[in-house]
Backbone as CSV, one residue per row, in Angstrom:
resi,resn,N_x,N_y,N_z,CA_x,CA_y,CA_z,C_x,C_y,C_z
1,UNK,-17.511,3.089,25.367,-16.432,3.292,24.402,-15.658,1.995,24.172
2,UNK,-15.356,1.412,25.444,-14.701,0.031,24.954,-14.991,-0.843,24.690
3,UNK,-16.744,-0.936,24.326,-17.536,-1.876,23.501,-17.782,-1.565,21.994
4,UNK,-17.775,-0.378,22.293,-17.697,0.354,20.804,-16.219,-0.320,20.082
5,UNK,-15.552,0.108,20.441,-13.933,-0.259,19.933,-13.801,-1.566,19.879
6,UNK,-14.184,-2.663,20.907,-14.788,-4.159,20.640,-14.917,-4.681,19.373
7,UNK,-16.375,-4.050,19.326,-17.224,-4.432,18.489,-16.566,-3.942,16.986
8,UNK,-15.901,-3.037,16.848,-15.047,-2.326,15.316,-14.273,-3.169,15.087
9,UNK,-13.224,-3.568,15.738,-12.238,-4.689,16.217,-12.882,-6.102,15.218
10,UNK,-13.414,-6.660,16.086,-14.364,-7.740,15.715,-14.649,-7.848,14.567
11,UNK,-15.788,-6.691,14.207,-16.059,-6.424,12.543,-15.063,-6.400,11.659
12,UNK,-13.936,-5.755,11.719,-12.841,-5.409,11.077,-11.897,-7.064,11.043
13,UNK,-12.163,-7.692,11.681,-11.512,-9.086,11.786,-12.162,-10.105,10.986
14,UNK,-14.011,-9.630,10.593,-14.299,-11.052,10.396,-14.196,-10.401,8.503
15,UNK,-13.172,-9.056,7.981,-13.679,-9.011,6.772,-12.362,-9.355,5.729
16,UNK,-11.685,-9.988,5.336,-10.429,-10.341,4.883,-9.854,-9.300,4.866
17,UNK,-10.032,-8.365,4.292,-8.730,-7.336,4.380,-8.248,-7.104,6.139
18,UNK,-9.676,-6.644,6.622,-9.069,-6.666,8.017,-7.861,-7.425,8.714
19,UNK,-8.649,-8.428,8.367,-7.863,-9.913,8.900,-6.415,-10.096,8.341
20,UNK,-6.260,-9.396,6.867,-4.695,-9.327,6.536,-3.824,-8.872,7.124
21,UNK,-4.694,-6.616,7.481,-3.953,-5.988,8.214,-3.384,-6.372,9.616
22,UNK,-4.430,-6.869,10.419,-4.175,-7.400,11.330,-2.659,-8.582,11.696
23,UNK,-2.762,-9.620,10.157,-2.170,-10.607,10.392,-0.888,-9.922,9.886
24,UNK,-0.552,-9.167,9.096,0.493,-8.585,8.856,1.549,-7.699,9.518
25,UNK,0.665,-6.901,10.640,1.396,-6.355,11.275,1.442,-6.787,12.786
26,UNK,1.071,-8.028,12.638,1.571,-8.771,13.649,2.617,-9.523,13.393
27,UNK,2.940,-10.074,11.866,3.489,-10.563,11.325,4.946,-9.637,11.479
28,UNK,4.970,-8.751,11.328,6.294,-7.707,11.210,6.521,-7.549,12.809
29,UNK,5.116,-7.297,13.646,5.801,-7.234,14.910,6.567,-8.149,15.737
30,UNK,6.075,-9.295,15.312,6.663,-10.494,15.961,8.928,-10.590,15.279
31,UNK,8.492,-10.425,13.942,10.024,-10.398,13.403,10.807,-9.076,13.967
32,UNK,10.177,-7.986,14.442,10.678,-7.009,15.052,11.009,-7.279,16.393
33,UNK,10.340,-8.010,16.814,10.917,-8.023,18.273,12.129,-9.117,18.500
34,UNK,11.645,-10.163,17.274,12.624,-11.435,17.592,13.878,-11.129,16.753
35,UNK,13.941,-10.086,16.085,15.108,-9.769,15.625,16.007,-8.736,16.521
36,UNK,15.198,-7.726,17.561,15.929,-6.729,18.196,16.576,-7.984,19.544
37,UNK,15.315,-9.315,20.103,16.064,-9.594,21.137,17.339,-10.547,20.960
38,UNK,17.322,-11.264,19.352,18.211,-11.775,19.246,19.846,-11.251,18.827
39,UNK,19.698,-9.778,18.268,20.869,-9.168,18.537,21.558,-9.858,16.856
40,UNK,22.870,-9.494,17.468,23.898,-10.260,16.009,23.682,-11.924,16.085
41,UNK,22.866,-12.873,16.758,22.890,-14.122,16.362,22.299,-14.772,15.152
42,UNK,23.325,-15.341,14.389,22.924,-16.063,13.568,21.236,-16.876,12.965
43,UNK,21.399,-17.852,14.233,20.413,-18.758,13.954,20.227,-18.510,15.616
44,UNK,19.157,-17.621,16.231,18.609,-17.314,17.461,17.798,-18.638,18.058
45,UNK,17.944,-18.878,19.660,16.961,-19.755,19.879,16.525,-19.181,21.426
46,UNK,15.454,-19.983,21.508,14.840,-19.532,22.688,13.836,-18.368,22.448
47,UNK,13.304,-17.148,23.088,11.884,-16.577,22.750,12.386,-15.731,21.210
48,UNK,13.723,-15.285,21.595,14.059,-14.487,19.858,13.457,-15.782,18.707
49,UNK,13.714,-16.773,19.140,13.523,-17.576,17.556,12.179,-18.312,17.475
50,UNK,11.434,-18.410,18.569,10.026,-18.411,18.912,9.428,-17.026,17.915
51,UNK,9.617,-15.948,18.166,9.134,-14.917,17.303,8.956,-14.925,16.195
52,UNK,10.161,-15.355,15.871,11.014,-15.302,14.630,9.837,-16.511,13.559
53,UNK,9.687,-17.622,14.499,9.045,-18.476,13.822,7.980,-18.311,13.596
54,UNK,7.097,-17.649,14.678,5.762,-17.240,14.711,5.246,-15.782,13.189
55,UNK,6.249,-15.275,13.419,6.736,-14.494,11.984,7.081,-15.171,10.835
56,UNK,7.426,-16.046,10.427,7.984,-16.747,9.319,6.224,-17.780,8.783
57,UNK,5.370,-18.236,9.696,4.218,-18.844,9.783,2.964,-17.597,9.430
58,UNK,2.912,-16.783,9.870,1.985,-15.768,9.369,2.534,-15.305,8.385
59,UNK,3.786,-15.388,7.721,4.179,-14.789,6.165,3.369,-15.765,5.155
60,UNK,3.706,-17.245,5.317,3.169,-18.362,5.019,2.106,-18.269,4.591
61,UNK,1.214,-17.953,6.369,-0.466,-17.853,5.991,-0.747,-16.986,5.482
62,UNK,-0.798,-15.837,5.174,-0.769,-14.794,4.238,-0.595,-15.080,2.616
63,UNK,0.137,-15.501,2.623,0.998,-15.983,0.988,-0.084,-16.818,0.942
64,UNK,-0.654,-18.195,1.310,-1.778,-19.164,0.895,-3.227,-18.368,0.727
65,UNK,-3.142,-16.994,1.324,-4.656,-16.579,1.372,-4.755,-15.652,0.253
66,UNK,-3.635,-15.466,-0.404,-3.239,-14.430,-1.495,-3.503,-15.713,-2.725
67,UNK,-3.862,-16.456,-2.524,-3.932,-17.600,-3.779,-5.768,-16.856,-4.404
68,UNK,-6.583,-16.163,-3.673,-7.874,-15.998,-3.905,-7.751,-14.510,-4.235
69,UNK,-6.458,-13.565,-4.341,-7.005,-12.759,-4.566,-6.660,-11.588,-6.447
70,UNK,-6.318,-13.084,-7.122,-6.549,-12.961,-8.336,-7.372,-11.612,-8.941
71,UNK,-8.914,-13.330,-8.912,-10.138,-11.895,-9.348,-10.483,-10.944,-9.330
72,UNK,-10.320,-10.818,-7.574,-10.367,-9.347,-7.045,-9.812,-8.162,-7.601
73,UNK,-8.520,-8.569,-7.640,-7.529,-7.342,-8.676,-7.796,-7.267,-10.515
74,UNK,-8.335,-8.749,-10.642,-8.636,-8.298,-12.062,-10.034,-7.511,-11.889
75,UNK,-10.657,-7.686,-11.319,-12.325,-7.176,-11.589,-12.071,-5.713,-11.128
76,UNK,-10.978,-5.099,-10.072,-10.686,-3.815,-10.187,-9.599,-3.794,-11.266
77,UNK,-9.060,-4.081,-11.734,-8.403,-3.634,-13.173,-8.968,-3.281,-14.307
78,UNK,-10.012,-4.173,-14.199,-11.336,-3.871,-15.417,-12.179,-2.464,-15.138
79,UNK,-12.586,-2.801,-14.144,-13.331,-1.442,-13.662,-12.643,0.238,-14.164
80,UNK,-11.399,0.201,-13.532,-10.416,1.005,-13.514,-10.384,1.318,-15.108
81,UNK,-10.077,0.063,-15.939,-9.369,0.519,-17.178,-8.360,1.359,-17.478
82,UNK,-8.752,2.152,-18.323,-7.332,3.347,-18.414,-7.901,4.477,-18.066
83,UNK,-8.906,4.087,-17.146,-9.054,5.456,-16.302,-9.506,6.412,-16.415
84,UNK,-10.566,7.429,-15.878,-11.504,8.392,-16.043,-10.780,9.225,-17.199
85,UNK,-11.882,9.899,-17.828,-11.369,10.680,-18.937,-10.568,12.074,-18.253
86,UNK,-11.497,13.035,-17.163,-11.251,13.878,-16.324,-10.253,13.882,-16.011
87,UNK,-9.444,12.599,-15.375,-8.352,12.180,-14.380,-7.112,12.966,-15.030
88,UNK,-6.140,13.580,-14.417,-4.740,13.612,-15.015,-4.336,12.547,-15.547
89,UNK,-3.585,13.215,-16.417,-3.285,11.862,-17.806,-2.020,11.362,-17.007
90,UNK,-0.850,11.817,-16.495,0.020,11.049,-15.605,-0.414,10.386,-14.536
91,UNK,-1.580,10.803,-13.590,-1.694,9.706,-13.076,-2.704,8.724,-13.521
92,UNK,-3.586,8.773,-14.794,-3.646,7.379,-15.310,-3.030,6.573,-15.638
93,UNK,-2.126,7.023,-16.229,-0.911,5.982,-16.984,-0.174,5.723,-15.417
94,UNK,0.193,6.363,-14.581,0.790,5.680,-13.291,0.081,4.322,-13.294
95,UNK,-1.131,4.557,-12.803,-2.176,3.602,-12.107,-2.897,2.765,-13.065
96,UNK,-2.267,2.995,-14.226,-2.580,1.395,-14.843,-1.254,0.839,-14.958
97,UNK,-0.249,1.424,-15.104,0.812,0.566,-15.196,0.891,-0.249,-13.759
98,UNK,0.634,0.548,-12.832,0.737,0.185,-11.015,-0.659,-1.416,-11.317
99,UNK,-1.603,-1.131,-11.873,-2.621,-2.315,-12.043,-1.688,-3.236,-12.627
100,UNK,-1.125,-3.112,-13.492,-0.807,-4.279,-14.805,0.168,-4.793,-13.398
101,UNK,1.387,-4.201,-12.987,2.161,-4.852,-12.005,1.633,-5.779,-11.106
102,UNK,0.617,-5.107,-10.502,0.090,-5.862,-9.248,-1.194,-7.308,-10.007
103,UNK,-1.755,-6.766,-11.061,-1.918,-8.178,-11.879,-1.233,-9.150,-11.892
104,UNK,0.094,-9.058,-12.473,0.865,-9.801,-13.250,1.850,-10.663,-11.427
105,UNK,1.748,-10.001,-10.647,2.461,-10.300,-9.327,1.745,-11.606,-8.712
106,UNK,0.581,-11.919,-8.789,0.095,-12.747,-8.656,0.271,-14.054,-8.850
107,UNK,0.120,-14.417,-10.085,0.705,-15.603,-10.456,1.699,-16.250,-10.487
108,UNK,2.637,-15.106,-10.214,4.433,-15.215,-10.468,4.080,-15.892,-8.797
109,UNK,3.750,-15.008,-7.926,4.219,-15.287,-6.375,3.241,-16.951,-6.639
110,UNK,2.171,-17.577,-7.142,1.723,-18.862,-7.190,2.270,-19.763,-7.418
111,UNK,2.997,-19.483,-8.301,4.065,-20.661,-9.048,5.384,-20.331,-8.252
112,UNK,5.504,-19.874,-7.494,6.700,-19.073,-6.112,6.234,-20.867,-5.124
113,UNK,5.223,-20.395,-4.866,4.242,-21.217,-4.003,4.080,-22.558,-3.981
114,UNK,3.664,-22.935,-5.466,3.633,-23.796,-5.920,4.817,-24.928,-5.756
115,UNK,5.378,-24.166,-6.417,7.155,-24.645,-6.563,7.548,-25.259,-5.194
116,UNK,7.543,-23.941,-3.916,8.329,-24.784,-2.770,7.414,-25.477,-2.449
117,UNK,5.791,-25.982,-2.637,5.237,-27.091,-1.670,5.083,-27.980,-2.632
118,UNK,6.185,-28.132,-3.925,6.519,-29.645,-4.695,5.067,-29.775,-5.819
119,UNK,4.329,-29.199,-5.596,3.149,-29.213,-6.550,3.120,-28.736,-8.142
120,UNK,4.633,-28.288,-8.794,4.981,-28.013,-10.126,6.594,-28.445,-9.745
121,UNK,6.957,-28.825,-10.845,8.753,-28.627,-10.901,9.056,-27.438,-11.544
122,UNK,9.391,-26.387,-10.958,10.070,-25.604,-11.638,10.948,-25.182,-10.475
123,UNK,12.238,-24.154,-11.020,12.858,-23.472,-9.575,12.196,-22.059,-9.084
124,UNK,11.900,-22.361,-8.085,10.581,-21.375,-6.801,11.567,-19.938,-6.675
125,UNK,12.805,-20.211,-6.726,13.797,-18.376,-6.596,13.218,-18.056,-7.423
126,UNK,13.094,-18.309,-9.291,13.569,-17.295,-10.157,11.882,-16.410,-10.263
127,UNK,11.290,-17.305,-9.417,9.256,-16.595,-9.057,9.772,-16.177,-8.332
128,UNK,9.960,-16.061,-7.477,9.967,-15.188,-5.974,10.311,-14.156,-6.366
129,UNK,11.789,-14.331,-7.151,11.877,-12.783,-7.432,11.393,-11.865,-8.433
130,UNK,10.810,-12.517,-9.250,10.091,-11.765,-10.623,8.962,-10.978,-9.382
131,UNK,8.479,-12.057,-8.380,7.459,-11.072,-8.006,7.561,-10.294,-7.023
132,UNK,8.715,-10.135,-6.546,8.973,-9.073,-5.474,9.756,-7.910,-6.164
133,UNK,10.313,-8.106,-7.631,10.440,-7.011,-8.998,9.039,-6.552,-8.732
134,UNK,8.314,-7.550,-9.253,6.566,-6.441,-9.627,6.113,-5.707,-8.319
135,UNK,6.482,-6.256,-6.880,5.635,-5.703,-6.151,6.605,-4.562,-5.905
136,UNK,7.708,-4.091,-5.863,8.648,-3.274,-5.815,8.498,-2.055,-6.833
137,UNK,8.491,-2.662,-8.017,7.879,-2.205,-8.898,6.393,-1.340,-9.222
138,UNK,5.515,-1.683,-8.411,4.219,-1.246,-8.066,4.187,-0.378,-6.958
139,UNK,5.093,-0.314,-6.214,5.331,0.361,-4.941,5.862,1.678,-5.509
140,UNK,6.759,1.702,-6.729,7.927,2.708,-6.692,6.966,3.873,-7.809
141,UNK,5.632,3.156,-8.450,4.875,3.390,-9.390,3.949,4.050,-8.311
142,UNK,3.694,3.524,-7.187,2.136,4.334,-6.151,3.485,5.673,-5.776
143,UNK,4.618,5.316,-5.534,5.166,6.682,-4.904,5.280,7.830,-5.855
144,UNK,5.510,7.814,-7.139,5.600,8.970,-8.227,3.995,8.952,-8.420
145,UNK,3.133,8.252,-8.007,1.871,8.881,-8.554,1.332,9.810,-6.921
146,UNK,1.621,9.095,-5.861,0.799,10.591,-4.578,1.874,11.734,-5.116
147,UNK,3.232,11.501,-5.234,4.306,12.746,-6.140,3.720,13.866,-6.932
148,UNK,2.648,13.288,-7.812,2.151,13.505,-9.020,1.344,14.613,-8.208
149,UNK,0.684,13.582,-7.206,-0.879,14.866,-6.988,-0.606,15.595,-5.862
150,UNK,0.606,15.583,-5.452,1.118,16.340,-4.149,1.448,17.236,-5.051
151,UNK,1.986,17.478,-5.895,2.350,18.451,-7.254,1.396,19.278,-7.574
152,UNK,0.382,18.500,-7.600,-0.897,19.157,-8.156,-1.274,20.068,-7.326
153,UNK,-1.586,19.551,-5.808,-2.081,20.031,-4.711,-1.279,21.533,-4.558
154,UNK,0.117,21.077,-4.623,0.896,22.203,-4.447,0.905,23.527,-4.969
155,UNK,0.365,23.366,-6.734,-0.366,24.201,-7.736,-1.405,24.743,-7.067
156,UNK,-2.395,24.070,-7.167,-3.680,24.456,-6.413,-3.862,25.650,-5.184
157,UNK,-2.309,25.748,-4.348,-2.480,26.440,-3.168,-1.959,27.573,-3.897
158,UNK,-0.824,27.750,-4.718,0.225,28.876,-5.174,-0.936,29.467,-6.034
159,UNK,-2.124,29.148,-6.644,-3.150,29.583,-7.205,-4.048,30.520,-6.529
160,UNK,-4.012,29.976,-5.251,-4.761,30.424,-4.430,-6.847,30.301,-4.426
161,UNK,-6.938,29.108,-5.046,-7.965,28.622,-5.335,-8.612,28.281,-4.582
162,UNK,-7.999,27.722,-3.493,-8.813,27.713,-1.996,-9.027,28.546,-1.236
163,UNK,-8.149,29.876,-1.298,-8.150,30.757,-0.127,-9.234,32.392,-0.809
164,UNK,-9.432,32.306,-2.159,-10.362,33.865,-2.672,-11.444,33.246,-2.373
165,UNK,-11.987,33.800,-2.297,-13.490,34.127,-2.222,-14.189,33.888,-3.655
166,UNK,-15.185,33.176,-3.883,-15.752,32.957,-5.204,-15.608,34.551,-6.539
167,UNK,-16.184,35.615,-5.653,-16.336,36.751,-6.166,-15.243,37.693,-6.839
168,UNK,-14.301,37.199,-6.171,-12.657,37.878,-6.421,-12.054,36.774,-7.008
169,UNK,-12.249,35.953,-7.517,-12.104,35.268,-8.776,-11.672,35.410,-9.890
170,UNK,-11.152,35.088,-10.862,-11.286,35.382,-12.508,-12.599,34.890,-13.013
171,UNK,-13.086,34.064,-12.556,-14.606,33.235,-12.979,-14.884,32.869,-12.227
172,UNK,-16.441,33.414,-11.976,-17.074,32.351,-10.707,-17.484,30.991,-10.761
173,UNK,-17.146,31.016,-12.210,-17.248,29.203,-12.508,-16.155,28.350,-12.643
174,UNK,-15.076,28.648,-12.524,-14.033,28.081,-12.548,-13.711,26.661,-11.964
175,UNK,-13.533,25.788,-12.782,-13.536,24.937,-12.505,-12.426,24.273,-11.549
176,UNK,-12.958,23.803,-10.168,-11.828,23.687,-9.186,-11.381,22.665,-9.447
177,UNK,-10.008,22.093,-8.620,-9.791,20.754,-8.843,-10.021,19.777,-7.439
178,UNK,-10.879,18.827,-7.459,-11.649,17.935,-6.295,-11.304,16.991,-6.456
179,UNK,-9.726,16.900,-5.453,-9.259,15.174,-5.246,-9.956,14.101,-4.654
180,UNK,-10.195,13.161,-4.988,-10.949,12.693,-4.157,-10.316,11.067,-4.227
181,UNK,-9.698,10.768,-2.633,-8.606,9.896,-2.457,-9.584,8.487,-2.508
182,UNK,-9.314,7.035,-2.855,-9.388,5.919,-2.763,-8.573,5.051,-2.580
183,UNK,-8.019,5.089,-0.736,-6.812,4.399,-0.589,-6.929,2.850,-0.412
184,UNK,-6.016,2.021,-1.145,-6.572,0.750,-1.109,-5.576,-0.341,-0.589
185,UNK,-5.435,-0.483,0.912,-4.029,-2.139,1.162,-3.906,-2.994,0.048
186,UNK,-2.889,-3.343,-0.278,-3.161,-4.430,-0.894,-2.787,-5.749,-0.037
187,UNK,-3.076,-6.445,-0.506,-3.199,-7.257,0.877,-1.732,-7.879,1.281
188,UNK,-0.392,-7.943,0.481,0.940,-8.471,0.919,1.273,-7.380,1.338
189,UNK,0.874,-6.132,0.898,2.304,-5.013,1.305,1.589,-3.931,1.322
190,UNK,1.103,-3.106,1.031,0.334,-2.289,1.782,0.096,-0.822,0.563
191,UNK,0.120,-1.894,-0.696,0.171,-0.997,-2.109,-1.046,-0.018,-1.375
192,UNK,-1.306,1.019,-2.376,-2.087,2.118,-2.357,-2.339,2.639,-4.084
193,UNK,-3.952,3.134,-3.795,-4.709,3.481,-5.540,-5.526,4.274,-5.121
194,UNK,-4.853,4.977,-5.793,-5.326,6.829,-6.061,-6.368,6.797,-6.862
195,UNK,-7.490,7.792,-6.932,-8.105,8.185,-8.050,-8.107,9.595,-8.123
196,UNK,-8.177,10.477,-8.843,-7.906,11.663,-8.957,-9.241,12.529,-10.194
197,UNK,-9.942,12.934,-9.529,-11.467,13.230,-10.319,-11.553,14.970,-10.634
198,UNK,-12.111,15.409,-11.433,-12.019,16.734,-11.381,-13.920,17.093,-11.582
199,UNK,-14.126,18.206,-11.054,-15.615,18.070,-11.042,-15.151,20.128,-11.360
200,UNK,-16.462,20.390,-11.875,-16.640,21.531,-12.325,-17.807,22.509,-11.233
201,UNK,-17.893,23.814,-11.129,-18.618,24.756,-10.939,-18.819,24.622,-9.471
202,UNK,-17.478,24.220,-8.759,-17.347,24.047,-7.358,-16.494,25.314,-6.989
203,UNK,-17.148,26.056,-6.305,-16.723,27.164,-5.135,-16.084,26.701,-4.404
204,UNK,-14.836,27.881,-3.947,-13.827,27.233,-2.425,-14.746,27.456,-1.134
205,UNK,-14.635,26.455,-0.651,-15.123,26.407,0.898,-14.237,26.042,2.036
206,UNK,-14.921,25.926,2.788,-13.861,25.381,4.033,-13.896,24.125,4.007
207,UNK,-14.671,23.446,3.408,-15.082,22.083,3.486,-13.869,21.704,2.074
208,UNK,-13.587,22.107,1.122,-13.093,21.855,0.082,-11.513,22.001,0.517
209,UNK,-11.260,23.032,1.546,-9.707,23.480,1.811,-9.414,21.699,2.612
210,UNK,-10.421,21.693,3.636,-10.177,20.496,4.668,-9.470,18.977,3.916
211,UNK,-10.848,18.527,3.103,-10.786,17.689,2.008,-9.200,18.092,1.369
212,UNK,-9.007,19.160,0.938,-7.179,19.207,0.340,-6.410,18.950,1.565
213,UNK,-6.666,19.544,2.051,-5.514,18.978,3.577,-5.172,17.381,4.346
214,UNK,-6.379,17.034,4.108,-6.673,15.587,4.423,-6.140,14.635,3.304
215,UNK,-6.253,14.996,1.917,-5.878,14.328,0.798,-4.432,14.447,0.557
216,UNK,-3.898,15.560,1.639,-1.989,15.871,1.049,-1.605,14.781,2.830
217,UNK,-2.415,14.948,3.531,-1.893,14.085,4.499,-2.100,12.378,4.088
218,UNK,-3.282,12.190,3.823,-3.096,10.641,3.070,-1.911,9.985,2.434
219,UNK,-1.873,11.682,1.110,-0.541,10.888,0.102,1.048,10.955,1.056
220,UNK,0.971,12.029,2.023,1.919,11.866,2.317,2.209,10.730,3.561
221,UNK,1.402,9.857,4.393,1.260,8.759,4.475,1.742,7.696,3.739
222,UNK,1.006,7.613,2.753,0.945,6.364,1.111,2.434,6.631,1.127
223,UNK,2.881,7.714,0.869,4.320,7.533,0.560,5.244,6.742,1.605
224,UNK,5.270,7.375,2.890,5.957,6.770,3.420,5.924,5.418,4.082
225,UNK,4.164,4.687,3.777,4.478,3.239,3.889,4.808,2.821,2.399
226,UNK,4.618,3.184,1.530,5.318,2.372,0.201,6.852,2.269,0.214
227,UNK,7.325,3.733,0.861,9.069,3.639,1.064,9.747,2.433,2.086
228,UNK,8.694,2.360,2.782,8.846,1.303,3.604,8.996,0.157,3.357
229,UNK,7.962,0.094,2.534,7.393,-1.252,1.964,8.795,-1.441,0.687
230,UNK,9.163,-0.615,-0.022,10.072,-0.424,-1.488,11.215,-1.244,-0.571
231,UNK,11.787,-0.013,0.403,12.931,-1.001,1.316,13.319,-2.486,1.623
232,UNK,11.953,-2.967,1.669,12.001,-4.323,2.089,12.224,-4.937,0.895
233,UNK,11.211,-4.462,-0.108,11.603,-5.146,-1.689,12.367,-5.518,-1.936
234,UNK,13.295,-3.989,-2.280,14.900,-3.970,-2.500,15.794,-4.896,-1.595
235,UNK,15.508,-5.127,0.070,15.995,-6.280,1.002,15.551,-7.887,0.045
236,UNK,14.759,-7.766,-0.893,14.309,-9.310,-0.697,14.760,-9.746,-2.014
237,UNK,15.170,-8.740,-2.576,15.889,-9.005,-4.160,17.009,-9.671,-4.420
238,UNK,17.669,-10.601,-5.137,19.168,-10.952,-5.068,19.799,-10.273,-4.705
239,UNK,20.922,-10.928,-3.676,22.128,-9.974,-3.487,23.033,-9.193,-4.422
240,UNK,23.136,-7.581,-4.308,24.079,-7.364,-5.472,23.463,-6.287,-5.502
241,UNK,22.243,-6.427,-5.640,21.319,-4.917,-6.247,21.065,-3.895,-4.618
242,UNK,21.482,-3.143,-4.876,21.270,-1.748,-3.987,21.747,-2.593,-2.617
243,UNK,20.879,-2.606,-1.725,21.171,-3.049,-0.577,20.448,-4.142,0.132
244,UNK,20.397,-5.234,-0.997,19.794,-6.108,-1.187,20.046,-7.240,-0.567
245,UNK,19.860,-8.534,0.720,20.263,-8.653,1.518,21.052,-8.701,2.767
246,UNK,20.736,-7.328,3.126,21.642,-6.753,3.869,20.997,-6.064,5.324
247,UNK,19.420,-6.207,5.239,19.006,-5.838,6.385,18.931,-6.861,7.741
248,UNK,19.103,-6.596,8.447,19.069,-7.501,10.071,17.661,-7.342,10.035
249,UNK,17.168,-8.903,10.450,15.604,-8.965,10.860,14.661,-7.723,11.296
250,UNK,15.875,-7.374,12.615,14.829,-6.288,13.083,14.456,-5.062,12.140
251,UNK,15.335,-4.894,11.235,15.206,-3.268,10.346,13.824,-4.077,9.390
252,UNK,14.029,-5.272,8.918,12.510,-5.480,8.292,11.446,-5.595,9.005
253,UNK,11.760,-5.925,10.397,10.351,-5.942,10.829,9.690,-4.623,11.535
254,UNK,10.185,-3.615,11.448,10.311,-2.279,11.669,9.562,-1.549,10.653
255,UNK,10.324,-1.461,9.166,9.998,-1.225,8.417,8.419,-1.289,8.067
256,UNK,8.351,-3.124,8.123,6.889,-3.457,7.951,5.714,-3.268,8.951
257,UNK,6.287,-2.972,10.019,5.448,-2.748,11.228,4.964,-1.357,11.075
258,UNK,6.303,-0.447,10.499,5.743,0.584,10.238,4.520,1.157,9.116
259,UNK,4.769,0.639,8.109,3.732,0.743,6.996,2.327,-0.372,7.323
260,UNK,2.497,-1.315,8.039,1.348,-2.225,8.700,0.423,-0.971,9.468
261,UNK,0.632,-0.672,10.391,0.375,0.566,11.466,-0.193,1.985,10.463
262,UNK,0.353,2.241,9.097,-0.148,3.219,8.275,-1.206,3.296,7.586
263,UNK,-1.413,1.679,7.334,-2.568,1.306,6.738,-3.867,0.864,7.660
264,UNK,-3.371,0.247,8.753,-4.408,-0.023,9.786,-5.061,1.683,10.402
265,UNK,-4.126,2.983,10.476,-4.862,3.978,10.526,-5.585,4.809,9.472
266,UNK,-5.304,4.093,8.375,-6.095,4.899,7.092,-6.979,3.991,7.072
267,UNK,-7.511,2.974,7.380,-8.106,2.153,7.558,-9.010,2.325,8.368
268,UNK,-9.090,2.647,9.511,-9.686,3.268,10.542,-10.220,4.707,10.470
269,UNK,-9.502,5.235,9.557,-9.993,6.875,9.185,-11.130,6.993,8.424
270,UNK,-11.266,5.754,7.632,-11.927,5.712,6.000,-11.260,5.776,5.277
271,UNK,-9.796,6.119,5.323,-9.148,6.436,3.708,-8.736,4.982,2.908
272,UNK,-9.447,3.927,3.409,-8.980,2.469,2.489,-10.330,1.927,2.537
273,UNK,-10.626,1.581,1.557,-11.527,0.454,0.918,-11.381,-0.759,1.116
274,UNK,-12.035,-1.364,0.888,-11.946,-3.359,0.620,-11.558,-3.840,-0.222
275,UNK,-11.208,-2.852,-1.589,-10.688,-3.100,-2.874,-9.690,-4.002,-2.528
276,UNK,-8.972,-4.729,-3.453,-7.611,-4.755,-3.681,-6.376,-3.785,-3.101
């Protein structure tokens, strides 16, 4: 077993996303700890600000490895388009608007990048924050869309579509509704992309109830690392807006540790892809 787990480990390290999750929620753990041991100090020194730094350097490396992942999100944006015909029409329009965001976040955070390592003149704040708008923005867009199909799901049971028997039916052909989840990290923050498919002349089974149960536990997951993730947003936005520099290290690195840890187990479940 503990070669088995090794060897997953390993694999899961040598494939970039892995290697994000990994670096990310080490990244939050390290600011979590160096923020709880440093307490109310200012400018911490000694192992609190050792952390602290070691956290501030994997944000860094992260941000430089996000310079490659452009294509990636366009070539799933393309793919995606505006989305299966089948699909609920709200959550297409969610999840392309959630694409166009996380598109457009990219470049903003480059020229973010750019800016502080002197390689363009422009001022590096007024990027930073356009793109922690979009990624905030994309976050608050994945939470009204699992909303959407937790809605759905919720229909589905008050129907009782899972629990009759084909025969005691109104139609034995009735067309069920078959979520079928595609959870995807994104690689700064821990976005999530739904697809939502409907397939016809499917009977309730036990296998179909499971699959719904598993798909309302996912979204309700997705949600609460995106809330997580939204929190920090809203922390990283100019002061003024909501509660916008106002968290102590440790509540962000908490936060992010927490939604790091959500995705590394949907990750481990199967419920995330390599996508974007």
């Amino acid at each position: 077993m503990a070669a088995g787990a090794l060897s997953g480990l390993v694999a899961a390290l040598e494939t970039h996303r892995g290697r994000d999750r990994a670096v990310r929620a080490l990244c939050y753990g390290c600011q979590l700890a160096g923020g709880a041991l440093a307490g109310p100090q200012a400018s911490p020194s000694g192992l609190p600000g050792r952390l602290l730094a070691v956290s501030a350097e994997l944000s860094a490396c992260r941000t430089a490895l996000r310079l490659f992942d452009d294509l990636a999100m366009l070539s799933y944006s393309c793919g995606y388009g505006l989305g299966p015909k089948d699909e609920d029409g709200l959550v297409r329009a969610l999840s392309v608007l959630c694409n166009v965001a996380n598109q457009l976040y990219y470049p903003c955070e480059h020229l973010a990048w750019a800016a502080d390592a002197g390689i363009i003149r422009t001022r590096a704040q007024k990027w930073w924050t356009l793109s922690t708008g979009l990624w905030a923005l994309s976050l608050l867009l994945g939470i009204l869309r699992s909303l959407r199909i937790l809605c759905q799901l919720r229909k589905l049971r008050q129907h009782k579509w899972y629990d009759c028997p084909p025969w005691t039916c109104s139609s034995f052909n009735t067309a069920l509704l078959v979520l079928v989840c595609e959870l995807s990290l994104v690689v700064n923050t821990g976005w999530t992309i739904t697809h939502v498919t409907f397939a016809s002349n499917r009977t309730s089974s036990p296998q179909s109830r499971k699959e719904a149960k598993a798909q309302v536990k996912a979204e309700v997951l997705s949600i609460l690392a995106q809330v997580a993730d939204l929190s920090n947003a809203i922390h990283w936005l100019p002061p003024g807006f909501l509660w916008a520099g106002r968290f102590p290290p440790w509540l962000v690195g908490l936060l992010g540790t927490v939604s790091s840890l959500i995705g590394i187990y949907q990750a481990s479940r199967g419920g995330n892809t390599e996508a974007v």
